[in-house]
C-alpha positions in Angstrom: 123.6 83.7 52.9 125.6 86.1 50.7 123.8 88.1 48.0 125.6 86.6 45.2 124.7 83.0 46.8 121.0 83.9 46.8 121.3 84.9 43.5 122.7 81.5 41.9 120.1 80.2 44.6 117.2 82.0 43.1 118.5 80.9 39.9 118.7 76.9 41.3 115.2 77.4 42.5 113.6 78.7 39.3 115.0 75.8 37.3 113.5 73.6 40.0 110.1 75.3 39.5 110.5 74.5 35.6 111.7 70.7 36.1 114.8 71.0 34.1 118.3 70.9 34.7 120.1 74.1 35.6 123.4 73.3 33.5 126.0 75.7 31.7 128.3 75.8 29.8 131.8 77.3 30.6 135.1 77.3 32.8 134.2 76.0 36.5 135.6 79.3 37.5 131.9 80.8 36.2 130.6 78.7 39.4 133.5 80.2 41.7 132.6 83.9 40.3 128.6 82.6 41.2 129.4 82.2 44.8 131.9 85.0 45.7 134.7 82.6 46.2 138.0 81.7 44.7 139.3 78.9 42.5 142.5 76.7 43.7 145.4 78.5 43.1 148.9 76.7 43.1 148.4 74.2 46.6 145.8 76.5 48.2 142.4 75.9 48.1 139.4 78.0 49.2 136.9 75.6 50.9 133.7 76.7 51.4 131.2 75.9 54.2 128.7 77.1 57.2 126.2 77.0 54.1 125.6 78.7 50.5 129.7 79.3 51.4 128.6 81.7 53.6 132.0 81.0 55.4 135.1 80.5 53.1 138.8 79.5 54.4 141.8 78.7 52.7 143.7 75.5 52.9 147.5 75.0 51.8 148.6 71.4 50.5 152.3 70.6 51.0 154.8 68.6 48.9 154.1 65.6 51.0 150.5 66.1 50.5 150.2 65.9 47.0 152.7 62.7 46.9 150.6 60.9 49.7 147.4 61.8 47.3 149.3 60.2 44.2 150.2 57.6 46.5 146.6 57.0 47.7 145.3 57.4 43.8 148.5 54.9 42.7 147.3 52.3 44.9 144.2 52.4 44.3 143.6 51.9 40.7 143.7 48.2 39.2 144.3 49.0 35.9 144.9 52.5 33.8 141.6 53.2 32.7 139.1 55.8 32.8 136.5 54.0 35.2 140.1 53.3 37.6 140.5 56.6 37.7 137.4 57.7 38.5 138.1 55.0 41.5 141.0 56.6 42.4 139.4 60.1 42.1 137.2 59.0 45.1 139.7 58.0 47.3 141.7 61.1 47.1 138.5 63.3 47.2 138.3 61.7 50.7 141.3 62.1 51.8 141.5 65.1 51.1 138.3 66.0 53.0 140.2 63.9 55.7 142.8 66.5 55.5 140.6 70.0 55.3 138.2 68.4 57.8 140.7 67.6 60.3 142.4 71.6 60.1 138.8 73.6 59.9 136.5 71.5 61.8 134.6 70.3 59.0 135.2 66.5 60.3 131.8 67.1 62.1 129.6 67.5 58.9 126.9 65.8 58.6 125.7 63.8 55.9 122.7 65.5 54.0 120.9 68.3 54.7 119.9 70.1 57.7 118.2 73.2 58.0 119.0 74.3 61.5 122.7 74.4 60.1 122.8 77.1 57.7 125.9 79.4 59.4 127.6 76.8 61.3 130.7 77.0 60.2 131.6 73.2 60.8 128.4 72.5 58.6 128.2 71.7 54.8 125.4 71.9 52.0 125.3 70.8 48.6 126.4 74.2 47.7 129.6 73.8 49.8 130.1 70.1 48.9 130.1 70.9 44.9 131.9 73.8 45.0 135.2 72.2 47.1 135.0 69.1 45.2 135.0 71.6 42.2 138.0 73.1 43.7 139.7 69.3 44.8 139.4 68.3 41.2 140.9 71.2 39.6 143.9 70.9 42.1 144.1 67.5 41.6 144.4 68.4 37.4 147.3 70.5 38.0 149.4 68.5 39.8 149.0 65.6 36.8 146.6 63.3 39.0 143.9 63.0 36.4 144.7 62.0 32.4 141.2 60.9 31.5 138.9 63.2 32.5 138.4 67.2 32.6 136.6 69.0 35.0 133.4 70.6 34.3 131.0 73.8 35.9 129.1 72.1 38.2 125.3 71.4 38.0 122.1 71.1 40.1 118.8 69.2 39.1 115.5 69.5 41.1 111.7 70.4 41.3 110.9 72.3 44.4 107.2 72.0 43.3 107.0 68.4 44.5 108.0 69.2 47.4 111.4 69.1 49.8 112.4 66.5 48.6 113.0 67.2 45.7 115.0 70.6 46.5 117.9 71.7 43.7 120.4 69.6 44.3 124.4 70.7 43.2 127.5 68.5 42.1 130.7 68.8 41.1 131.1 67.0 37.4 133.9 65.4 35.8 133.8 64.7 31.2 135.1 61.9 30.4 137.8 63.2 27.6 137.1 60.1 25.2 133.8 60.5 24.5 132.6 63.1 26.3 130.7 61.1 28.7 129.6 63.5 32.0 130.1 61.9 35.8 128.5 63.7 38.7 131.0 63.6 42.2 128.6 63.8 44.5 130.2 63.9 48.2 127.3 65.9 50.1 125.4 62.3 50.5 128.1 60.9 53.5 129.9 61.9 56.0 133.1 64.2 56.0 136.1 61.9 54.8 133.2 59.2 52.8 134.3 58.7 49.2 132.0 60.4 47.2 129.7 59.0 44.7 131.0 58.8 40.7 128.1 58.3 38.6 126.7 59.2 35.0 125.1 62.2 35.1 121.9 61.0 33.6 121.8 58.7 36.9 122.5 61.1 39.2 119.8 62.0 41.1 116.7 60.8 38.9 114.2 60.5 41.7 114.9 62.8 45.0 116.9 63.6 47.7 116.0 60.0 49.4 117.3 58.2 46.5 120.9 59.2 45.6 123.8 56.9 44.8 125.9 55.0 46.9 129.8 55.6 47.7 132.5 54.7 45.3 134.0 51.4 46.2 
């Protein structure tokens, strides 16, 4: 892992040894800065993977893309609310992993985490997961796919001191812009391509690693 990865790591980890909630405030790009990676920038994406983004590649979204992602998002939704778009927000996080999986060989992550994968490039952690889903929101933002919502500096919860289990876990977030309401996007649960899980952040991950939520439908 990168220096600046075990740093934020070390950090992750001392908030797991307290029982609390690493969270901050401040831009998402605070996160990007954390892990020695870049934000989205126009229709390129950084994606990070093999681990801690150990491994970072960019990825370029054409025209079409972005219209077949409104189209997916368009389609989707059954009414113009916030909870629809949080919906929609699901089933263009996954096909956009679709997309990203399909070009860097990503398509072969496996849900979870295993340890024997740290530096395989076709491999994903939390870490990864929050910070491209990070990146797939913000992209999605600019282009005018999401009204309701902002996106937020992702967070991690966790207590190492009971054990594996109960590791730091990381998440992308999403606020809710009336109200203020907090949703965790949490794809690092499924498979490659799996719409992710939109929850309230306060039931996100309340027990341990065996007992996270289930896809969006």
């Amino acid at each position: 892992m990168r220096r600046g990865g075990i740093a934020a790591a070390l950090v992750a980890t001392a908030v797991g040894v307290s029982g609390c909630n690493y969270s901050r405030s401040g831009a998402p790009d605070l996160h990007f800065a954390d892990w020695k990676t870049e934000p989205p920038r126009g229709n390129v994406v950084t994606v990070c993977h093999a681990y801690g983004c150990q491994r970072t590649s960019r990825v370029s979204f054409s025209r079409a893309d972005v219209k077949a992602i409104g189209d997916v998002m368009r389609k989707t939704k059954k009414a113009d609310t916030p909870a629809e778009e949080r919906r929609a927000i699901a089933y263009a996080i996954a096909w956009i992993e679709k997309k990203v999986g399909a070009k860097l060989g990503t398509s072969a992550d496996r849900p979870g985490m295993d340890y024997r994968a740290s530096g395989d490039p076709t491999q994903q952690d939390c870490v990864d997961e929050a910070t491209n889903t990070t990146a797939y929101l913000m992209f999605l933002h600019s282009k005018g796919l999401i009204k309701y919502h902002t996106v937020q500096i992702p967070f991690s919860k966790g207590n190492i001191l009971r054990g594996v289990k109960y590791w730091p876990h990381w998440t992308a977030v999403l606020e809710e812009t009336n109200g203020g309401q907090r949703y965790a996007v949490d794809s690092w649960i499924y498979k490659n391509g799996e719409n992710p899980a939109i929850v309230k952040v306060e039931e996100w991950y309340i027990n341990d690693l065996d007992n996270l939520p289930g896809p969006t439908t």
